[in-house]
Structures are given as C-alpha cells and as structure tokens.
N, C-alpha and C positions, 0 to 999 in steps of 0.2 A: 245729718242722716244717720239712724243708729248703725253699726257696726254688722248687727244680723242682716238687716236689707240690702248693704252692700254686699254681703258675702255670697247671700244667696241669689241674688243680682247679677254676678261675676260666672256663679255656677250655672245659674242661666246663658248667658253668654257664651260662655262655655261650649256647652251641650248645643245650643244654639249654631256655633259655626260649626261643630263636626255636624249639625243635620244637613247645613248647609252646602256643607264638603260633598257630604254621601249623595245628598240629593243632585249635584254635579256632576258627581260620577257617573252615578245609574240613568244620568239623563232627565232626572226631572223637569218638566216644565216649572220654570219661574223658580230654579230651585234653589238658590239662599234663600231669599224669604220662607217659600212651603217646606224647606230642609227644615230649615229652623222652626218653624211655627210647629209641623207635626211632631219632632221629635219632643221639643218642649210642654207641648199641651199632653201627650204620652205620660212624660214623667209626673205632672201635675196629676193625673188622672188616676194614674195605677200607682204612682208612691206617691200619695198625701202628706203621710206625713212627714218626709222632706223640708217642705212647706209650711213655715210658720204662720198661724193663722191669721187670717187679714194681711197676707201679702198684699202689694203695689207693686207694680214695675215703677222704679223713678219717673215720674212725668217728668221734670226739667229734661235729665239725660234723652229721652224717645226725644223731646221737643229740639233738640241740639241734630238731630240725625233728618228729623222732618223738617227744619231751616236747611240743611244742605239738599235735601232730594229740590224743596222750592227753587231754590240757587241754579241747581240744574236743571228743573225746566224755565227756568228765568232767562236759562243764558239760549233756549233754543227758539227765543222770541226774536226775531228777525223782519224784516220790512217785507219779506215774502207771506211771512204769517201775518202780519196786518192786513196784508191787499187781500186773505181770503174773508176777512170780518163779516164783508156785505155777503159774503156767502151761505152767513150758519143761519140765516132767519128760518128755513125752514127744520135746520135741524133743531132749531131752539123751539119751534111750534111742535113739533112731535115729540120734543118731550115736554112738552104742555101735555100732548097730550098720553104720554105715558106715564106720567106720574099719578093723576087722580086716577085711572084704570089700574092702573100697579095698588095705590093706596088702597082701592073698594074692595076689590082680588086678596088683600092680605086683610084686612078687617072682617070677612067672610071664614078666612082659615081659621084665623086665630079666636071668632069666636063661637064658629059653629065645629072645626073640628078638634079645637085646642078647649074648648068650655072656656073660654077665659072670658071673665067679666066685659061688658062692652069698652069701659073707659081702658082698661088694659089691652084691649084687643086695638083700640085705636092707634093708640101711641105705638106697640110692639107692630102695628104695619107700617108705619110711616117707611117708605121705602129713600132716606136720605135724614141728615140729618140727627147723629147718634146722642150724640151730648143732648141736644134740644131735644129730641124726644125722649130721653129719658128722665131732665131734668120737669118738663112738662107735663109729664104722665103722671111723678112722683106728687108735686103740684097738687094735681085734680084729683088724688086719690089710689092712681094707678100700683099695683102692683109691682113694687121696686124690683125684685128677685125676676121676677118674669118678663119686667122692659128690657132692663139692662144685660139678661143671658140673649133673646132674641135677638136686640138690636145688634150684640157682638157678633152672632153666628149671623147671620145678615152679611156682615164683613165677611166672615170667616170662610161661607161658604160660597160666597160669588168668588175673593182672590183664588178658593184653592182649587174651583171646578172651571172659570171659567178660561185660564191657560190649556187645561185639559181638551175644552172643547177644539179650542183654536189650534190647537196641535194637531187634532184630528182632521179639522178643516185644512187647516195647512200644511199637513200631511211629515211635518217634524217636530220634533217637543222646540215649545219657542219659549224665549226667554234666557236661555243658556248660552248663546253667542250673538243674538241678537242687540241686545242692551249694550255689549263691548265697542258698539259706534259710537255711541250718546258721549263718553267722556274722554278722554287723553290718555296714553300713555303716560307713567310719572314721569321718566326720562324726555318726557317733550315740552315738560312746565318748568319755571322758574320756583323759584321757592316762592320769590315777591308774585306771581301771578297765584299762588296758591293763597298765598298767604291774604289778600285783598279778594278772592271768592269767599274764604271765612268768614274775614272781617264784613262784605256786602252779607253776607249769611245772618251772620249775629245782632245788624244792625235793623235786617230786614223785621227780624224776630222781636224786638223789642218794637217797630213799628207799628208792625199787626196785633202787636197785643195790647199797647199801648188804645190804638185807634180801635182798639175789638173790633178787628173787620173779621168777614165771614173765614172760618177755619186760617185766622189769621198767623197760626204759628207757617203755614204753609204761606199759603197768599203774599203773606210780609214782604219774607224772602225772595218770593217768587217774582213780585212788583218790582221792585229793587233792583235787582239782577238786569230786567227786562227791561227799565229805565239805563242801567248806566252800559249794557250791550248797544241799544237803540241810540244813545247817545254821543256815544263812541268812547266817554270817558276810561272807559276798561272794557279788556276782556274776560268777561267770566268764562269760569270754564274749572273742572277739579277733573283728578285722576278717576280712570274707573276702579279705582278700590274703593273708593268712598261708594260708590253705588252698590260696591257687594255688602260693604260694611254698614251702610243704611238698611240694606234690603234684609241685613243679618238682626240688626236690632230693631227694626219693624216687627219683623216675624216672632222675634224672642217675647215681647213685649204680647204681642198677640196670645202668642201659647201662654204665657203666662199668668192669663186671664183664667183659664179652666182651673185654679189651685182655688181648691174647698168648693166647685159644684158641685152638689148634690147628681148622683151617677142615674138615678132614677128621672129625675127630673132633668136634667140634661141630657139625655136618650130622648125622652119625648118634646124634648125643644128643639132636637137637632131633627127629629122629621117633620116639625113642623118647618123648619125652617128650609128643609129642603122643598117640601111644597108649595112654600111664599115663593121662593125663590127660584121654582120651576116655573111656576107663572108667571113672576117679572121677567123671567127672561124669554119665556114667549111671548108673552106681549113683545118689549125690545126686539126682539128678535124680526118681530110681523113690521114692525114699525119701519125697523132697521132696513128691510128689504126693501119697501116701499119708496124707503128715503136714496135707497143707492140705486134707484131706475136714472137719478139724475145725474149720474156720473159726476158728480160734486167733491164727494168724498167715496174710500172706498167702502165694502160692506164691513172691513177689517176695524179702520178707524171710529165707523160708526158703531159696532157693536161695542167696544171695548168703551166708546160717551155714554152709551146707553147703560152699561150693566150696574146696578146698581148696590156698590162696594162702595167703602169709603173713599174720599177723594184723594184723602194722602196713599194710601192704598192702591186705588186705578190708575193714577198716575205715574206709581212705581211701573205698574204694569207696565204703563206707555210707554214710560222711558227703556224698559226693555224691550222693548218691541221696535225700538224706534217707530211708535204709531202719532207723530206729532201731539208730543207731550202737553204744552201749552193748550193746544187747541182741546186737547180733554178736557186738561183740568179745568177749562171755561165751562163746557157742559158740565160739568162736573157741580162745581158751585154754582151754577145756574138750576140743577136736580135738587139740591139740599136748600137754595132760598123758595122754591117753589116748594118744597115740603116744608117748610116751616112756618109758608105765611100760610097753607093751607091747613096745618095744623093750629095756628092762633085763630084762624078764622072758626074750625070744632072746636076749637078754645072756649070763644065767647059764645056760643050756641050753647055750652052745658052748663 
C-alpha cells in the first residue's frame, strides 16, 4: 500500500475519533460512527485538496472492523434467538412487500425528479444491495458517477437521520450508552477469550469470502461466532472498545467517500436522496406499524429491520441499541437478496 494512502488513511482516523469524541460529548446520537463520518466527509468537502486524487479508504483494514462487528452479533445468537425464527414469517412477508414499493417510489424520483436516464434511475433506487447495484447499473450502461454517489447517500442518510428520529421517539439521544451492554468490560476478559473472538473473526472473514456468501465479509464472521457460541465450544464475546473502535472506522471510511465529489452535483443527489429515503421510510414505517399490532416484535426493533441502510451499517445500529442484533441483520440480508433477484430479474427484461 503506497506510503500517501496510509498517511492520509491515519489522518483520517485521526479526525475521525475526535468527531467521535465530540459527538459523545454533545450527546449525539450514534455518536462515534455520525462523529466520525460528519467530521470527516466536512473535511473532504471544504478542503479537497487534502486529498489526494482517487483516494480509497483501505477495503482489507474497513473489512477487519466489519469481521469483528459480525463476531459481535455472532455471539448474541442464542437458543432464545432461535425459538423466535418461526416468528419473523410475517416480518419477512412485509418486507416482500416493502421492497418492490420502496423500489417503484425510488425509480419515480430519480427519474422524473432527478431527469436521470431510466436504466440509471433503476439501479440508483434499488433500495438494498450497494455493490450489486452498482456493479449492475455500470453493466447495462448506467451512469457510474450517479449509481455509486446515490447508492452511498442511501447509507449515509438513513445511519445519520434514523438515530435521530428514534431519539425523538424515545425521547433520548440513543446509541451513546445504549450499545455499552452488547460487549464486556476489558477487565472482565482474558486475553485468550479475546484473543479466540479474533481468531473466530478472521477465520469467519476468509469463509465468507471464500464461499461469496451474501455481504460475506459480515455474514462469515457472523455465522461462525453463532456456531461456536450455540455449540458451546467458546465464548465469544470482545470489549466494548472494539465497538467504539469499529463504529470509529465504519464512519471514517464512510466520510471518506465525499473526497473529489463534484459540490454541485452532490447537492442535488443529497436531496434527492432525501426524498428516496423519505419515502422508504414511510412506507417501513406504515408497514412497520401494521406489523407491531402483533405484539411479535416491538415497533423499535421492527423499524430499525425495515430502514433501509446498509446491513453492516444497521446492524451497528442494533448493536447499540441493544435491538437484537442478529435478528436485524437477518432482515437485513433477507432486504438486499430480495433487491437483487429483483434487480436480475429488470436485468433480463432490458
């Protein structure tokens, strides 16, 4: 890796944990991750040139932090979270049916109020599913610059809005001592019980990628973990500094994306994407209501399966939230394979 990437990589990081800091202070919701992401996507935007042209955040490094978030919802898989399985059939049918309503709702914005060509317009609503639809837009012709700014503010602006809302719902910023249940004090682990969630981490990670299962650098980890907890062979389980320290280079990585948009054209992708994403989340939202008349799950849980962020992403969420992490990240990738057979399937239509 050249010498500039890490530097600038570092300075990232950097900046990254003071937003994260700041954002703890003042109370943010979700605030390492949104500390970090806004301070960082800030510096990207108003000093460009900082930024040496065609930055990358490392993917392997981000890929090292999303095997341990997996690891830790891996380890909150339990025999109590099995017996609810026969439970989610209905949640899993309403988001059948909020995905192709979400999909039509975002193909309508982006090509009657965004002008963008239909095959662009398609791809940039896929509401799930980032890589694959971008890689599949690019494909059919689609407009690279315009899939891939969308489908990131997609992410960017369900993790930063929707703590917001549920703060308001729940009447305190969450995220900020919420999440400090989900992992251990250091002083209460072994070094060998630390050291054997990495290694299940690391091994998960080469599994999933191996097997290319769906958003497998998560999943791998995830599987693994929940195998050898359910097993009895080990206890997973890491400090919660790894969770501040994941949620720290999640964020970074995120913000890191805005170096070299165009400030014109990312202005008008960011209101576009506020109105994808006002709409998916009333739709979810209607669904979401309908769905907690069954006292199944609560209206909390269900909203945060429904919103539609990335899964490495929502899951972070969950696990601050203690909102049974696992059980998200099932809806979760259950949202993203339903958008992508549904996009193969406009695939072969055009």
């Amino acid at each position: 890796m050249p010498f500039q990437i890490v530097k600038v990589s570092m300075f990232f990081l950097l900046i990254g944990a003071l937003g994260g800091l700041i954002g703890n202070e003042v109370k943010l919701p979700l605030p390492w991750m949104l500390g970090s992401l806004l301070i960082t996507a800030s510096v990207c935007v108003l000093r460009p040139k900082l930024i040496p042209e065609n930055y990358v955040f490392p993917v392997q490094f981000r890929m090292i932090f999303i095997a341990i978030i997996g690891v830790i919802i891996g380890s909150q898989v339990d025999q109590d979270l099995i017996s609810q399985l026969p439970l989610i059939g209905m949640t899993l049918l309403g988001l059948s049916v909020f995905v192709p309503l979400a999909f039509t709702a975002n193909i309508a914005i982006f090509q009657r109020l965004g002008r963008y060509d239909r095959t662009t317009a398609i791809f940039c609503g896929a509401p799930g599913g980032l890589l694959e639809s971008i890689a599949m837009g690019e494909a059919r012709g689609g407009d690279i610059r315009l899939l891939s700014m969308q489908q990131f503010l997609r992410v960017v602006v369900v993790i930063t809005f929707l703590p917001v809302i549920m703060s308001l719902w729940i009447g305190e910023p969450v995220g900020s001592t919420a999440g400090l249940t989900i992992g251990t004090d250091s002083h209460e682990m072994t070094l060998l019980e630390i050291t054997i969630s990495l290694l299940v981490a690391m091994i998960g990670l080469f599994v999933g990628q191996t097997l290319k299962l769906p958003a497998g650098q998560l999943m791998g980890p995830l599987a693994m973990a929940a195998l050898a907890n359910l097993s009895g062979l080990a206890t997973i389980n890491l400090p919660n500094s790894f969770i501040i320290i994941s949620q720290i280079v999640i964020g970074t990585s995120l913000g890191s994306r805005f170096s070299g948009l165009d400030k014109t054209m990312l202005f008008r992708a960011i209101l576009l994407s506020f109105a994808s994403v006002s709409i998916m989340m009333l739709i979810g939202i209607s669904i979401c209501m309908i769905l907690s008349y069954s006292k199944q799950f609560s209206f909390d849980l269900l909203l945060i399966s429904f919103a539609p962020g990335g899964l490495t992403e929502m899951s972070l969420i969950a696990l601050t939230l203690s909102a049974n992490p696992a059980l998200v990240s099932l809806h979760h990738l259950y949202r993203i394979i339903l958008t992508v057979i549904l996009l193969s399937l406009i695939d072969r239509k055009k």
